[in-house]
Each structure stands twice: as structure tokens, then as C-alpha cells.
N, C-alpha and C positions, 0 to 999 in steps of 0.2 A: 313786231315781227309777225309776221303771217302765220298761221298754221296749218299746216296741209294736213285732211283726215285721212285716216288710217285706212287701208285696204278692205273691202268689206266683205263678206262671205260670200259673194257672187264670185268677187274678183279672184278669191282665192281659190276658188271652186275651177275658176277657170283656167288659171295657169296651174293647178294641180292636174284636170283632166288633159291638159296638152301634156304637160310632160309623159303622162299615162301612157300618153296615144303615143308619143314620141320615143319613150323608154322601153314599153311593155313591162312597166313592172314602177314601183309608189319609190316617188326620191322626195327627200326626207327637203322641204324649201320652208327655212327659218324667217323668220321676221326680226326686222331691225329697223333702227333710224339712221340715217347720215345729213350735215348737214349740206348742203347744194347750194350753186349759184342758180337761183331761176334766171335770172336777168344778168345778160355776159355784158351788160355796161354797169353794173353795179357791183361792190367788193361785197355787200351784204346776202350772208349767207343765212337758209331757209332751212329748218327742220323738216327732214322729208321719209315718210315710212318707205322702206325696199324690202324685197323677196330677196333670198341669195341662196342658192343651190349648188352643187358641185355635180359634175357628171366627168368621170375619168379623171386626168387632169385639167379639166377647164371648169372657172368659176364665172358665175353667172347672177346678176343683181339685172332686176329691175325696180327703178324709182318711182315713186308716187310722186309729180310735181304739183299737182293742181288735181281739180272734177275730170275726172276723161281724160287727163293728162299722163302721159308712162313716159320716161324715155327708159334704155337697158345700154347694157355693156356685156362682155366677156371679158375674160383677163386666165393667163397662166401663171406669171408673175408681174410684180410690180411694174416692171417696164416693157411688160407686155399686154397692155391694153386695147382691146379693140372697140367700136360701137358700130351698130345696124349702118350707117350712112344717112341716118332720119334724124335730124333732132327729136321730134318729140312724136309720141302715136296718140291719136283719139280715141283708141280699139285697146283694151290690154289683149283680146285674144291675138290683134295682128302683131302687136308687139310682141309676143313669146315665140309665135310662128316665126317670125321675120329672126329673130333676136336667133334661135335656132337653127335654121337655114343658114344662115351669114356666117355661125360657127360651123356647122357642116362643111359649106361650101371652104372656109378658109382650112378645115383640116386637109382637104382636098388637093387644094392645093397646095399645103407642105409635102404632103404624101408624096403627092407628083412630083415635084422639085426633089426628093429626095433618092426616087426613084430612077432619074437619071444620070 
């Protein structure tokens, strides 16, 4: 079984100072493990380090899959899961930005929907 290393102080440094930038104000982003499919032709799942933060009601992980590897999610509840539309980012900064936006923009459009 592979081992993916763990998020390094750069990394963290960086999706703490977006959310910074994002929040104006320090959201508390825990570390964990999950296991993952790296490879969607394989049943073999891969120990992988995530970030996971809450802002409001929305929960927020990003995955470590590899070197330079992220993907992320959003989720409200279990059966509401969303992802960026990327499999996977080479950037963790563009993946928090992106991961961000994509929950912005879909509160946007509940909003709107609800508003008429």
C-alpha cells in the first residue's frame, strides 16, 4: 500500500492564509486521514492526509493524493456532496481558491432559486 506524506508546513501555511483572505478572520482547519481510491479502476484504497474546515453550514476537506496532488469537496450533509468539477489540482493554493468559489457560487445559486 502506497503512502501519501502528510501536508507540509508550506501547505498549511497556504490554505490557512486563503481562508484568512477569504474569511477575514483564523478558521480553526483540523488534520485527518481518509482512506481514498487513487485509481477509479481499482477497489484498492490508499491512506491519504485531508484538511477539513467548517465555514457556516458547509464542510470542507481537502485531500492529499500524491506530490502536488489535491483534490477537495464540499458537503452539507451526507447526501449532499459536492466537488470543484476538476479531478485533481497540481496547485493546493488553486485548489482552495477554486474549492471556495464553487461553494460561493453554488450558495448563489440556492439563494436565487429560493428567492423566486
Amino acid at each position: 500500500m502506497n503512502s501519501v506524506p502528510d501536508f507540509t508546513e508550506s501547505e498549511l501555511w497556504t490554505v490557512h492564509d486563503t481562508l484568512l483572505q477569504r474569511y477575514g478572520r483564523e478558521v480553526e482547519i483540523e488534520q485527518g486521514d481518509a482512506e481514498l481510491r487513487l485509481d477509479p479502476h481499482s477497489s484498492t484504497l490508499t491512506p491519504c492526509p485531508i484538511l477539513f474546515w467548517r465555514a457556516g453550514s458547509t464542510s470542507f476537506v481537502i485531500s492529499k493524493v500524491g506530490d502536488r496532488r489535491y483534490r477537495a469537496q464540499f458537503f452539507y450533509r451526507v447526501h449532499q456532496q459536492f466537488g470543484t468539477g476538476i479531478d485533481e489540482f497540481d496547485s493546493l493554493a488553486e485548489c482552495t481558491v477554486t474549492l471556495l468559489q464553487v461553494q460561493a457560487d453554488h450558495e448563489a445559486k440556492q439563494t436565487a432559486k429560493q428567492d423566486r
